[in-house]
HTML snippet that shows the backbone in 3Dmol.js (N, CA, C, O; Angstrom):
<script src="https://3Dmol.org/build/3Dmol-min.js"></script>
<div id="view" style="width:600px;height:400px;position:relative"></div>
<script>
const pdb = `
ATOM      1  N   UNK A   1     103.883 114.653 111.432  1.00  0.00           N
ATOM      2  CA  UNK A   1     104.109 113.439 110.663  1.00  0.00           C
ATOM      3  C   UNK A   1     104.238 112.291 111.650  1.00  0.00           C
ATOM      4  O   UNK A   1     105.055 112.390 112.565  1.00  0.00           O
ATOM      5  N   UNK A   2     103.556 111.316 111.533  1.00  0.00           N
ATOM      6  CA  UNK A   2     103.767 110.051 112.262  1.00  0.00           C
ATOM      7  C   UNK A   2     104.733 109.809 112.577  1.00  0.00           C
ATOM      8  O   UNK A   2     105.505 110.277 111.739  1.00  0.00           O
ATOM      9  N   UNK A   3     105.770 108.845 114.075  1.00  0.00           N
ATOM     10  CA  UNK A   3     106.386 107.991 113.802  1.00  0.00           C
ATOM     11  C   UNK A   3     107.560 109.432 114.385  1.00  0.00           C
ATOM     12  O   UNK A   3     108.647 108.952 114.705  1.00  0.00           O
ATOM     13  N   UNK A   4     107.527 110.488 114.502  1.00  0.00           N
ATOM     14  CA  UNK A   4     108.855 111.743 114.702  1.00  0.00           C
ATOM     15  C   UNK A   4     109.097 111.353 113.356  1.00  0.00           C
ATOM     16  O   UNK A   4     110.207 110.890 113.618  1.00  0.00           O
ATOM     17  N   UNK A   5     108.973 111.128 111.978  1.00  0.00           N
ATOM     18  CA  UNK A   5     109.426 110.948 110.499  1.00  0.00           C
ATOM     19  C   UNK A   5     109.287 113.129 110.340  1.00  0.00           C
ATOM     20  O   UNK A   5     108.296 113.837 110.516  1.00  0.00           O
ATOM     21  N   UNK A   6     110.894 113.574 109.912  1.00  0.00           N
ATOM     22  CA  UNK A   6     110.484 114.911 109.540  1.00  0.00           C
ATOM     23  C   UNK A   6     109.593 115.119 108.520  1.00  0.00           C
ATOM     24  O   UNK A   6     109.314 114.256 107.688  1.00  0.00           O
ATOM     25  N   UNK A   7     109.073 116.371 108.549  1.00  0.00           N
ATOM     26  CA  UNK A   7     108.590 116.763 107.678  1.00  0.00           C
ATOM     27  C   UNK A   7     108.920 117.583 106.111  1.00  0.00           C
ATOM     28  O   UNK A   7     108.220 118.029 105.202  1.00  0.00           O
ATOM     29  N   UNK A   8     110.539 117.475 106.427  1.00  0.00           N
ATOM     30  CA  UNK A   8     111.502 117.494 105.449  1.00  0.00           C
ATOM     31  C   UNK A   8     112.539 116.415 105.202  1.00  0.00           C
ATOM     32  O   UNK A   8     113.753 116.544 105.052  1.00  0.00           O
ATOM     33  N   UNK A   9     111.693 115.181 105.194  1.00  0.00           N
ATOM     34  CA  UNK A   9     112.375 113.474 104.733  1.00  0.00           C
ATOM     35  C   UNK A   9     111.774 113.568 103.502  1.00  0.00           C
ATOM     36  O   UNK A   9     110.758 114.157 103.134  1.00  0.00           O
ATOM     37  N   UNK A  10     112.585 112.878 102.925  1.00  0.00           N
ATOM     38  CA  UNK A  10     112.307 112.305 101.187  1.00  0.00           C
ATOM     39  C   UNK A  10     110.666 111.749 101.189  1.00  0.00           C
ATOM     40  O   UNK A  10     109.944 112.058 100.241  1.00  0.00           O
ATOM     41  N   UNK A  11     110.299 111.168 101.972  1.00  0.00           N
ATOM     42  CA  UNK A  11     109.041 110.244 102.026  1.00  0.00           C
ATOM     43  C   UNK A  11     108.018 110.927 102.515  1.00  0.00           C
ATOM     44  O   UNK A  11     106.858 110.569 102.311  1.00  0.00           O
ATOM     45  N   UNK A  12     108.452 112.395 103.486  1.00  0.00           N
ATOM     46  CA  UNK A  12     107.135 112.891 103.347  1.00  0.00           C
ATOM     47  C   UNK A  12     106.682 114.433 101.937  1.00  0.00           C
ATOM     48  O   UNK A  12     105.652 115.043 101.652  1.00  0.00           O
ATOM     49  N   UNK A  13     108.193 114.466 101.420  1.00  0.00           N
ATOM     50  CA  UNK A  13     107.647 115.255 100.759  1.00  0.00           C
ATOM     51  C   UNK A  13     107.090 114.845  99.735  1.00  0.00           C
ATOM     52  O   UNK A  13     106.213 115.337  99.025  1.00  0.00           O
ATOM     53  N   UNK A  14     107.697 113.829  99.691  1.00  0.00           N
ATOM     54  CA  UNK A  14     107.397 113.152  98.208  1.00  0.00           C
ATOM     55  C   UNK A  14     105.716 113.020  98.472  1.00  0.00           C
ATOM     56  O   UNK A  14     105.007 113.760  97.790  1.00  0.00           O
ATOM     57  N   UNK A  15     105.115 112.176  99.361  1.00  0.00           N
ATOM     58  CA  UNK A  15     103.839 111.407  99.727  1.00  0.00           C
ATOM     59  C   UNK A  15     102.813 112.931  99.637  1.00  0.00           C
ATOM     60  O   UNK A  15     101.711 112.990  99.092  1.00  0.00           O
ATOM     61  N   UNK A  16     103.588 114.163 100.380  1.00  0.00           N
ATOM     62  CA  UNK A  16     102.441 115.228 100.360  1.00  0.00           C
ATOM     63  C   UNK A  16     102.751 116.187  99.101  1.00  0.00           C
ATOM     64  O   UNK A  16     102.338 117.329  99.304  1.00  0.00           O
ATOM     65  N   UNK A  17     103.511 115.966  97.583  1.00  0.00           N
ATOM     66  CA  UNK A  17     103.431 116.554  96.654  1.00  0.00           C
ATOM     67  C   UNK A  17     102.686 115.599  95.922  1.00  0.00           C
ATOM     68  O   UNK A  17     102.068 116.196  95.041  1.00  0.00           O
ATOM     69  N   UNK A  18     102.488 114.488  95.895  1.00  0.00           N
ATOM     70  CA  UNK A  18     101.684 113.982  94.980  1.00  0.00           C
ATOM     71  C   UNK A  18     100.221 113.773  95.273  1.00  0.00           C
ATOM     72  O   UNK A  18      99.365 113.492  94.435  1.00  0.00           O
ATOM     73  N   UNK A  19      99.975 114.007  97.039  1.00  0.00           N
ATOM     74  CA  UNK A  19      98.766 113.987  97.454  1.00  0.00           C
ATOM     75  C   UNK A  19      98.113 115.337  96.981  1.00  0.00           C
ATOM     76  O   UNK A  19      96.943 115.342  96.598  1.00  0.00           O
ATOM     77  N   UNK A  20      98.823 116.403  97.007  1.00  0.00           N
ATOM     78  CA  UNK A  20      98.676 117.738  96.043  1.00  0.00           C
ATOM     79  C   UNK A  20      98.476 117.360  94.519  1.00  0.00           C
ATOM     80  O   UNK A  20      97.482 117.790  93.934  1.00  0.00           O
ATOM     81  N   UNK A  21      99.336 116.621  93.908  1.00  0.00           N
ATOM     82  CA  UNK A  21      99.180 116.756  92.569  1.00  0.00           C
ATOM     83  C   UNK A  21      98.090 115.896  92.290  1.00  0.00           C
ATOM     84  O   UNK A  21      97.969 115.761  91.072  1.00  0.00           O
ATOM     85  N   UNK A  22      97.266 115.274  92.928  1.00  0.00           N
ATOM     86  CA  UNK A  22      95.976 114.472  92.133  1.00  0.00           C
ATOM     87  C   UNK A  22      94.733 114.758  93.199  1.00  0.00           C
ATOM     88  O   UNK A  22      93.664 114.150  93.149  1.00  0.00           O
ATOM     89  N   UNK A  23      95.070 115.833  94.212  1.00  0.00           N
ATOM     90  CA  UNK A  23      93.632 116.839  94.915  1.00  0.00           C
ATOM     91  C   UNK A  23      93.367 116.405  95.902  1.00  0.00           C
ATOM     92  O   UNK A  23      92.372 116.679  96.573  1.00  0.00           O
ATOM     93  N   UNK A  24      94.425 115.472  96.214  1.00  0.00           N
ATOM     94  CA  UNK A  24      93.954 115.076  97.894  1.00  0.00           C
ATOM     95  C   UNK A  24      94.302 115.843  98.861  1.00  0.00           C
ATOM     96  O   UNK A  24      95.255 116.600  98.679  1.00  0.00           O
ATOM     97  N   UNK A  25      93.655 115.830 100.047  1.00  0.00           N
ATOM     98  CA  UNK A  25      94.619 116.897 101.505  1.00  0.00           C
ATOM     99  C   UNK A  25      96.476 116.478 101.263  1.00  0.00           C
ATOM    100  O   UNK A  25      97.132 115.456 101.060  1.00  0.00           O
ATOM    101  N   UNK A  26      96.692 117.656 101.401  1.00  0.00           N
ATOM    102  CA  UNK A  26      98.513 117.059 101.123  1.00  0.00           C
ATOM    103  C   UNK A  26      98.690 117.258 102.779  1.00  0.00           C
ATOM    104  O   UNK A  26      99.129 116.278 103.381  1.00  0.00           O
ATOM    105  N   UNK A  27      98.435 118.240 103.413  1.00  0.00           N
ATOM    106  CA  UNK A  27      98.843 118.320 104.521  1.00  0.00           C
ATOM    107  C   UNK A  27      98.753 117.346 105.781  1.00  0.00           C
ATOM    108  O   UNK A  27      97.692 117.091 106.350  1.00  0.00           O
ATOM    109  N   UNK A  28     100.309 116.703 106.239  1.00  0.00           N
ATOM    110  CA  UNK A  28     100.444 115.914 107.113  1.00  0.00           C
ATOM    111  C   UNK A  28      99.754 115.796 108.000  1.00  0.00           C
ATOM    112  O   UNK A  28      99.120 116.846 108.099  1.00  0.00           O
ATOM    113  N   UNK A  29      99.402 114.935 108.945  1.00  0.00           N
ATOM    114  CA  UNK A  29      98.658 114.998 110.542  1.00  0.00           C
ATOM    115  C   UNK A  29      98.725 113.641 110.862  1.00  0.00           C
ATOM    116  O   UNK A  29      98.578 112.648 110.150  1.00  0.00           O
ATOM    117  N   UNK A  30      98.958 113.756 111.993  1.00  0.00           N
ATOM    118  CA  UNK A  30      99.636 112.726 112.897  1.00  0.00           C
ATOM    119  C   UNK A  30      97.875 111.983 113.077  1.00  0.00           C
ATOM    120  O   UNK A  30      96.901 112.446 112.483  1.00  0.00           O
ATOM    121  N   UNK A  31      97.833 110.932 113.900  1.00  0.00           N
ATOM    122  CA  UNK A  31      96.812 110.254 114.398  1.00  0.00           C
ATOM    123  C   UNK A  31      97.142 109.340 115.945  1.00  0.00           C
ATOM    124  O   UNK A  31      98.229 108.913 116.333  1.00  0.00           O
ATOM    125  N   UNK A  32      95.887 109.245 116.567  1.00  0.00           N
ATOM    126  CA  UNK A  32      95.988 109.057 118.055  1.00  0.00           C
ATOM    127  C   UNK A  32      96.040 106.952 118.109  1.00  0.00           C
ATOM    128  O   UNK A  32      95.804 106.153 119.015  1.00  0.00           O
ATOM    129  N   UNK A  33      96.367 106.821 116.987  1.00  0.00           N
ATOM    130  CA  UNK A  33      96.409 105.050 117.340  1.00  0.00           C
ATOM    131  C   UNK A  33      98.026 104.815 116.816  1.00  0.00           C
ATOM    132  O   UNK A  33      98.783 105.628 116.286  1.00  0.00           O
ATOM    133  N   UNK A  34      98.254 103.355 117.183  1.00  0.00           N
ATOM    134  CA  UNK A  34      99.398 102.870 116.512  1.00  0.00           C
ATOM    135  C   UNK A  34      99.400 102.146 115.565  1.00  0.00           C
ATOM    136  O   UNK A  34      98.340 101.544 115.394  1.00  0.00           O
ATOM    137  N   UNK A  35     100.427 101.897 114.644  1.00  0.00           N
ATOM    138  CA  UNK A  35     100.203 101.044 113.684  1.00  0.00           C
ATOM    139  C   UNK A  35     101.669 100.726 113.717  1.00  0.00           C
ATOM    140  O   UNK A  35     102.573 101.220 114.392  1.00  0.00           O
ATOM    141  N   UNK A  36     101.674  99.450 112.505  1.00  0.00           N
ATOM    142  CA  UNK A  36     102.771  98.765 112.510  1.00  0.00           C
ATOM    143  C   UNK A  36     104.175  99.730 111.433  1.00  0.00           C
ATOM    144  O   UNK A  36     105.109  99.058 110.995  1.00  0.00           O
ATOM    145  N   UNK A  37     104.135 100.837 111.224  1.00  0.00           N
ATOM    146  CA  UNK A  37     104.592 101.858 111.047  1.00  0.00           C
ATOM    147  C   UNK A  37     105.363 102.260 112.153  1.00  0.00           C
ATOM    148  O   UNK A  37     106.210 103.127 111.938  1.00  0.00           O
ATOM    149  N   UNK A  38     105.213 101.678 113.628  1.00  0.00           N
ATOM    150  CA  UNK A  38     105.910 101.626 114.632  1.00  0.00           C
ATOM    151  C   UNK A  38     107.390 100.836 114.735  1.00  0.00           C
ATOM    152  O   UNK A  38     108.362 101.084 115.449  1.00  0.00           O
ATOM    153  N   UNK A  39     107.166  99.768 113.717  1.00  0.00           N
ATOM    154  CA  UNK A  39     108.022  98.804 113.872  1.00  0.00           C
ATOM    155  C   UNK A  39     109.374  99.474 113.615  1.00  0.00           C
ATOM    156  O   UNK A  39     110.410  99.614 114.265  1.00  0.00           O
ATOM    157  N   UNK A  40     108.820  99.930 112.062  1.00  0.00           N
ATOM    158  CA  UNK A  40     109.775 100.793 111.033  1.00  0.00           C
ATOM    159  C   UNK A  40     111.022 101.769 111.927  1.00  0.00           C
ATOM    160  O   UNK A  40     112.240 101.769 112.105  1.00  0.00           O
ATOM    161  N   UNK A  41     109.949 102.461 112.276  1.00  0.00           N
ATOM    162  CA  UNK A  41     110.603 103.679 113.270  1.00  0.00           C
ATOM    163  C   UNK A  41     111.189 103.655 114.003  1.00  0.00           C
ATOM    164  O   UNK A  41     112.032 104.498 114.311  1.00  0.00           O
ATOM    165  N   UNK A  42     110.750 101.998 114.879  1.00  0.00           N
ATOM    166  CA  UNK A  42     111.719 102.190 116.353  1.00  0.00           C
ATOM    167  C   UNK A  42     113.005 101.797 115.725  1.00  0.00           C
ATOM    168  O   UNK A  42     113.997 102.312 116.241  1.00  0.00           O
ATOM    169  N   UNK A  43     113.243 100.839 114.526  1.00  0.00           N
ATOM    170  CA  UNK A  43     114.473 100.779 113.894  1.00  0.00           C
ATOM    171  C   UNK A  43     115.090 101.832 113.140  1.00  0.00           C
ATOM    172  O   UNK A  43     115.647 101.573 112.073  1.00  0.00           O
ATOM    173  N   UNK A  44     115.035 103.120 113.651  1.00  0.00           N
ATOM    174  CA  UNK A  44     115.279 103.798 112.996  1.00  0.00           C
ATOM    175  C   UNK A  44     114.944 104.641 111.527  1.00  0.00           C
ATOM    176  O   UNK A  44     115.574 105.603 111.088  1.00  0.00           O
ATOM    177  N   UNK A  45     113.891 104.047 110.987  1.00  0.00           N
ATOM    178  CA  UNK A  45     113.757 104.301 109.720  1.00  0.00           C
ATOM    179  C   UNK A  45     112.871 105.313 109.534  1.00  0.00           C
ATOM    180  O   UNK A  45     112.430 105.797 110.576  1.00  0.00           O
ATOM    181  N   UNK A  46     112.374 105.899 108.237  1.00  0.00           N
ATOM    182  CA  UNK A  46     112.041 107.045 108.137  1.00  0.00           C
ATOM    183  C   UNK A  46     110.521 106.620 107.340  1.00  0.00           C
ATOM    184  O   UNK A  46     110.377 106.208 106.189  1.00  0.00           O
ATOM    185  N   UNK A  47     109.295 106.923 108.570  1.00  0.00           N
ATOM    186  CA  UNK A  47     107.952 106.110 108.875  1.00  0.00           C
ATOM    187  C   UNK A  47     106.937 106.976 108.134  1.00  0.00           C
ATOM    188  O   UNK A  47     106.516 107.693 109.042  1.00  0.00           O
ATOM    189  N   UNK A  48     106.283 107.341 106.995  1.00  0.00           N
ATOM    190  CA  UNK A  48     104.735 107.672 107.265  1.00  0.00           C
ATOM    191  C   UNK A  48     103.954 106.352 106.990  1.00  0.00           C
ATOM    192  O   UNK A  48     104.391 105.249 106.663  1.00  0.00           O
ATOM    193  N   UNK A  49     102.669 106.773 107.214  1.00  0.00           N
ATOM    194  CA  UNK A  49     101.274 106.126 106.988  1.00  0.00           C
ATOM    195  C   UNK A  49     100.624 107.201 106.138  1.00  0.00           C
ATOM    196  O   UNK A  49     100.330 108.376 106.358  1.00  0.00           O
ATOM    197  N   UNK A  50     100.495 106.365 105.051  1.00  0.00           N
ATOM    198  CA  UNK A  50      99.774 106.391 103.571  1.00  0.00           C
ATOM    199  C   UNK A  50      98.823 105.703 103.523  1.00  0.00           C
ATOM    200  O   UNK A  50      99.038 104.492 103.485  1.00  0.00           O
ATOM    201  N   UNK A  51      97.526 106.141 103.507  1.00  0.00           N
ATOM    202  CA  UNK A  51      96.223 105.324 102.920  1.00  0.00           C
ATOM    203  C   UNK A  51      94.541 105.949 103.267  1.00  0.00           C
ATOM    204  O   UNK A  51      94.079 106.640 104.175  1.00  0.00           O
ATOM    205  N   UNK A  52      94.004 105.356 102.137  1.00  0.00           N
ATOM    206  CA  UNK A  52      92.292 105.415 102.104  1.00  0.00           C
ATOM    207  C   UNK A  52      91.838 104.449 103.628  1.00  0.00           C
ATOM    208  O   UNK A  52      92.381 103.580 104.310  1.00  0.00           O
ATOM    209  N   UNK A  53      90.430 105.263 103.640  1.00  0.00           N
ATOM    210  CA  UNK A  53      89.851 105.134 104.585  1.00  0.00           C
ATOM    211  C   UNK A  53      89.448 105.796 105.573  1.00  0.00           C
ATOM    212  O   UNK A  53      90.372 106.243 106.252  1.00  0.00           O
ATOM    213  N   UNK A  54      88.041 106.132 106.060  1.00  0.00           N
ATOM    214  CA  UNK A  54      87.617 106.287 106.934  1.00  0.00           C
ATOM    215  C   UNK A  54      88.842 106.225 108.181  1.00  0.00           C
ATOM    216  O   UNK A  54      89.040 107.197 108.910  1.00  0.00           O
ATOM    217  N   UNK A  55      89.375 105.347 108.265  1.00  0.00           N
ATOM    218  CA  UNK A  55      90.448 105.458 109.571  1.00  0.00           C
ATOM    219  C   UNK A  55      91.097 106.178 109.339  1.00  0.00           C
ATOM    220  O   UNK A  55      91.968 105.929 110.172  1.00  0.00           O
ATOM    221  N   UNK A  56      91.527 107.189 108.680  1.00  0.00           N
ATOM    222  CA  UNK A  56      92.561 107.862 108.459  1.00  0.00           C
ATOM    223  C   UNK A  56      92.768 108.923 110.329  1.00  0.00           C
ATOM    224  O   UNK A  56      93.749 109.298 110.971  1.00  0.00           O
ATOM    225  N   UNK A  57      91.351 109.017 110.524  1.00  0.00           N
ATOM    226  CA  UNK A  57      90.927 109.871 111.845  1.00  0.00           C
ATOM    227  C   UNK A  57      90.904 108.908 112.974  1.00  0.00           C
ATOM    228  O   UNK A  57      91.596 109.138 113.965  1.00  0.00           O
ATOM    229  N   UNK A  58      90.415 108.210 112.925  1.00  0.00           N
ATOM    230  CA  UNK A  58      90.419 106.661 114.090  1.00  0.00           C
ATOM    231  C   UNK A  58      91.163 105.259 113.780  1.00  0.00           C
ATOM    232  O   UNK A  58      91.451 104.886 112.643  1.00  0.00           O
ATOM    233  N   UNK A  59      91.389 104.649 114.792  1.00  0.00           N
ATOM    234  CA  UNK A  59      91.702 103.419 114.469  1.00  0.00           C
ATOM    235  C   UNK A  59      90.481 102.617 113.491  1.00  0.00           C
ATOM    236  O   UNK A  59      89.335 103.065 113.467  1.00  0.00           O
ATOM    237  N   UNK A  60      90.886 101.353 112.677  1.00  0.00           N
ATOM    238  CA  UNK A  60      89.953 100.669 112.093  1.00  0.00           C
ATOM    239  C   UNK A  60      89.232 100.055 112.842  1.00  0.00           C
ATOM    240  O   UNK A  60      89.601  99.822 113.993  1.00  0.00           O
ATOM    241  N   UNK A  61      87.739  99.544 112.257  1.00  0.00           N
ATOM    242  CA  UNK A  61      87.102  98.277 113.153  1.00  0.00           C
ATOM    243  C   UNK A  61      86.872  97.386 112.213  1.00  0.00           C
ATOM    244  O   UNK A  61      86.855  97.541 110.992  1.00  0.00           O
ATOM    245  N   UNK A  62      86.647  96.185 113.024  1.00  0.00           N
ATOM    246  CA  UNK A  62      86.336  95.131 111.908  1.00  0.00           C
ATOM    247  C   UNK A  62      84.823  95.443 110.967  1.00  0.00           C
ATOM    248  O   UNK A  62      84.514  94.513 110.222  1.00  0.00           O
ATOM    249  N   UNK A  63      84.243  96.202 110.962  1.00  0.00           N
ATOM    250  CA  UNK A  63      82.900  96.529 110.092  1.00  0.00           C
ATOM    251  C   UNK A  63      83.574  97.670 109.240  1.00  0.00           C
ATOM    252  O   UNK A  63      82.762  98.172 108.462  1.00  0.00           O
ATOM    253  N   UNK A  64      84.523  98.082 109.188  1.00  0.00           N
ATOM    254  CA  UNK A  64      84.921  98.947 108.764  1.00  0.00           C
ATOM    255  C   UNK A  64      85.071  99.043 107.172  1.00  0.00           C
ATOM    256  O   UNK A  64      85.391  97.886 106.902  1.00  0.00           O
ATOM    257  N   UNK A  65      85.032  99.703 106.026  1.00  0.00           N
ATOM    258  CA  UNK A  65      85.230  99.302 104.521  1.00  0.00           C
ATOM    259  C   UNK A  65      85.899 100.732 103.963  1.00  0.00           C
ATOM    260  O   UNK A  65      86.162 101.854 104.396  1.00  0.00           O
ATOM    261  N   UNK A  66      85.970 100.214 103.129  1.00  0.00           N
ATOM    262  CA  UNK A  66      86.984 101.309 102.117  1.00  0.00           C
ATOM    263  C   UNK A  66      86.846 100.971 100.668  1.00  0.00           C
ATOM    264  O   UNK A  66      87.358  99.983 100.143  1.00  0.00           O
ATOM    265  N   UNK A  67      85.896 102.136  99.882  1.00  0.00           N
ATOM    266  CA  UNK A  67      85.176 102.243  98.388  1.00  0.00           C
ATOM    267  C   UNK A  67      86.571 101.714  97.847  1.00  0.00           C
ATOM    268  O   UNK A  67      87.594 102.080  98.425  1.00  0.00           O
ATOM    269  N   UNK A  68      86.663 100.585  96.400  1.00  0.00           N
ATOM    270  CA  UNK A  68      87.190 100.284  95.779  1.00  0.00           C
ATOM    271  C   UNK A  68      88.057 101.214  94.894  1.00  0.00           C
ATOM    272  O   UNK A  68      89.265 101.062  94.710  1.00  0.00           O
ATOM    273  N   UNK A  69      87.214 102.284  94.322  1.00  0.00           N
ATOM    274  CA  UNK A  69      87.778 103.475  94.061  1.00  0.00           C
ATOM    275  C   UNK A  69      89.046 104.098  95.212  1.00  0.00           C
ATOM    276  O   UNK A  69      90.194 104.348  94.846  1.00  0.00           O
ATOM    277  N   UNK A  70      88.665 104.229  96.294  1.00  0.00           N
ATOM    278  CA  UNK A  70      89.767 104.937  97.209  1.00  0.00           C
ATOM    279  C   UNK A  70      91.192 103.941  97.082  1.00  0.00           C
ATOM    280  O   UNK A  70      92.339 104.301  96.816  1.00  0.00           O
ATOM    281  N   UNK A  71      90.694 102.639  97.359  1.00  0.00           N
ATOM    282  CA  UNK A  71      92.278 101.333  97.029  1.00  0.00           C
ATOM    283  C   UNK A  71      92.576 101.627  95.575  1.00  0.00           C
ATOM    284  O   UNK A  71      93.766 101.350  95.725  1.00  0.00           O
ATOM    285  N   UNK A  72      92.529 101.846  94.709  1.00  0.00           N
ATOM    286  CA  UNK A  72      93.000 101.987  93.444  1.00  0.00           C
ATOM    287  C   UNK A  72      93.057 103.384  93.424  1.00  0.00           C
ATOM    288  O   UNK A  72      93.621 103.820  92.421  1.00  0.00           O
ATOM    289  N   UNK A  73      92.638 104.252  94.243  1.00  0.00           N
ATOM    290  CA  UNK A  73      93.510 105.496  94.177  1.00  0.00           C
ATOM    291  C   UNK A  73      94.438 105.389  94.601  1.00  0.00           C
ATOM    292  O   UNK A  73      95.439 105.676  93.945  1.00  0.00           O
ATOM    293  N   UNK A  74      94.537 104.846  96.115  1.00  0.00           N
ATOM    294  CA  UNK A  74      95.605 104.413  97.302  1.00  0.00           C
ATOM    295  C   UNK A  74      96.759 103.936  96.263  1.00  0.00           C
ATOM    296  O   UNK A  74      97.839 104.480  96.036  1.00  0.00           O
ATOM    297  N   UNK A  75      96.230 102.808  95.726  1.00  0.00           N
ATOM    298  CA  UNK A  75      97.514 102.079  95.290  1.00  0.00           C
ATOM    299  C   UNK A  75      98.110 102.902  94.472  1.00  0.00           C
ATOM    300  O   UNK A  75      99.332 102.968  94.604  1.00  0.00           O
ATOM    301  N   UNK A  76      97.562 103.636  93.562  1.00  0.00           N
ATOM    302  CA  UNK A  76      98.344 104.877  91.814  1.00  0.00           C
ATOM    303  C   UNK A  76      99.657 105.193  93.468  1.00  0.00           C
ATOM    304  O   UNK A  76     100.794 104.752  93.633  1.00  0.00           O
ATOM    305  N   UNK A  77      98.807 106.104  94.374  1.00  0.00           N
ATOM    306  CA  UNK A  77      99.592 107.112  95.184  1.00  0.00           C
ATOM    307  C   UNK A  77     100.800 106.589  95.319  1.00  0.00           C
ATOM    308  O   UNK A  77     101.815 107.117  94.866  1.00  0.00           O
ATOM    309  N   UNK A  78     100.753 104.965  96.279  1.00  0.00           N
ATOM    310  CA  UNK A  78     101.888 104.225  96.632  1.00  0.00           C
ATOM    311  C   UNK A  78     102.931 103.728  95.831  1.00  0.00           C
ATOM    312  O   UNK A  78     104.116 103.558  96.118  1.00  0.00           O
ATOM    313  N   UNK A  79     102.100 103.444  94.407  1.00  0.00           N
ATOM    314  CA  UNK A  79     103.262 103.317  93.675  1.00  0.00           C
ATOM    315  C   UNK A  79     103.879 104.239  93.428  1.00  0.00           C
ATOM    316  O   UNK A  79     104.998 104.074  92.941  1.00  0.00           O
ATOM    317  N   UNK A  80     103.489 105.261  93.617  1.00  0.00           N
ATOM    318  CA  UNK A  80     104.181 106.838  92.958  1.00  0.00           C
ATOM    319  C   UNK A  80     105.518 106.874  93.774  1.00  0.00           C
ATOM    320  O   UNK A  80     106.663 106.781  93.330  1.00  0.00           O
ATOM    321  N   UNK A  81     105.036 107.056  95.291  1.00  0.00           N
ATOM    322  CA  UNK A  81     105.281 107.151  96.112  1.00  0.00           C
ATOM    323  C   UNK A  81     106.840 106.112  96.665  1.00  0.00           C
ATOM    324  O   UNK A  81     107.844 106.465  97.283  1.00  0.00           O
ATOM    325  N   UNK A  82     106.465 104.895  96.157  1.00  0.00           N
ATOM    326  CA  UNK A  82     107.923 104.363  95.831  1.00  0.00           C
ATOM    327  C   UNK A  82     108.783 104.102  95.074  1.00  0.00           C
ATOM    328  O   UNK A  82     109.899 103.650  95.329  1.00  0.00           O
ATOM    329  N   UNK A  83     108.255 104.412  93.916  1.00  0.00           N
ATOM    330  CA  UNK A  83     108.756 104.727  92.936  1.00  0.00           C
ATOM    331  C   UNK A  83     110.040 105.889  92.872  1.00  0.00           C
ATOM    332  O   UNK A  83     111.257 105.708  92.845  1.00  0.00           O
ATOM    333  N   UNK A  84     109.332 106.991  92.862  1.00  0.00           N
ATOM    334  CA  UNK A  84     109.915 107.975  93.202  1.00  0.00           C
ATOM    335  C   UNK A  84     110.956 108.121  94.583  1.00  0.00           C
ATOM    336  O   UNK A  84     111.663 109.109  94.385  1.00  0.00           O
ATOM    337  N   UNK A  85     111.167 107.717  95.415  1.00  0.00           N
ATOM    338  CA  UNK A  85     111.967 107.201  96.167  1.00  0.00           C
ATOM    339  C   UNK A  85     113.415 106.319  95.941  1.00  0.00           C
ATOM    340  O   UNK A  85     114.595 106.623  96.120  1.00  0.00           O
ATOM    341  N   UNK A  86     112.678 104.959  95.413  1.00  0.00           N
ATOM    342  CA  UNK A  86     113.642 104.078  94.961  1.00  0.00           C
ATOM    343  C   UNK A  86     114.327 104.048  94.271  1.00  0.00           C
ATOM    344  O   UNK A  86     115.383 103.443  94.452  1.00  0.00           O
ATOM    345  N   UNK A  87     113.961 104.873  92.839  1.00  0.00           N
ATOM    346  CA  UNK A  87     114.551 104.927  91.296  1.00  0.00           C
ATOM    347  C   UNK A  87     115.059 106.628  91.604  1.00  0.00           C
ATOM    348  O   UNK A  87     115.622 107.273  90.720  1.00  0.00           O
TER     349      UNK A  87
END
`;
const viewer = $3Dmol.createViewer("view");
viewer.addModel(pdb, "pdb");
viewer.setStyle({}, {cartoon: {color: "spectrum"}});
viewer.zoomTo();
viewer.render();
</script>
């Protein structure tokens, strides 16, 4: 899981049971770039990275795109995702 975030925190189980419940890879994996998911973490907080895209494996480039379909999947996930957390 990104970030040292366990893999028994509220946020990742939550993020990889619902990536299960609508057929996506549920299973965690770290990635070789940084993101601002860094910020989170060094303050202590409890970090994944959630999202569509081709980058999921590499950093982004600016030519880079992401099917409209995948962001309106992305987004159902995220709201789930804090939802379930917050409430």
């Amino acid at each position: 899981m990104p970030h040292g975030t366990s893999l028994e925190s509220l946020p990742a189980q939550v993020a990889v049971a619902i990536c299960a419940e609508v057929g996506l890879p549920a299973e965690p994996n770290g990635v070789a770039y940084w993101s601002d998911g860094g910020y989170v973490a060094a303050s202590g907080g409890e970090t994944i990275v959630l999202g569509p895209g081709a980058h999921r494996q590499r950093p982004p480039e600016p030519q880079d795109h992401t099917a409209i379909g995948e962001l309106d999947g992305a987004v159902r996930i995220c709201e789930h995702v804090a939802l379930s957390i917050l409430c």
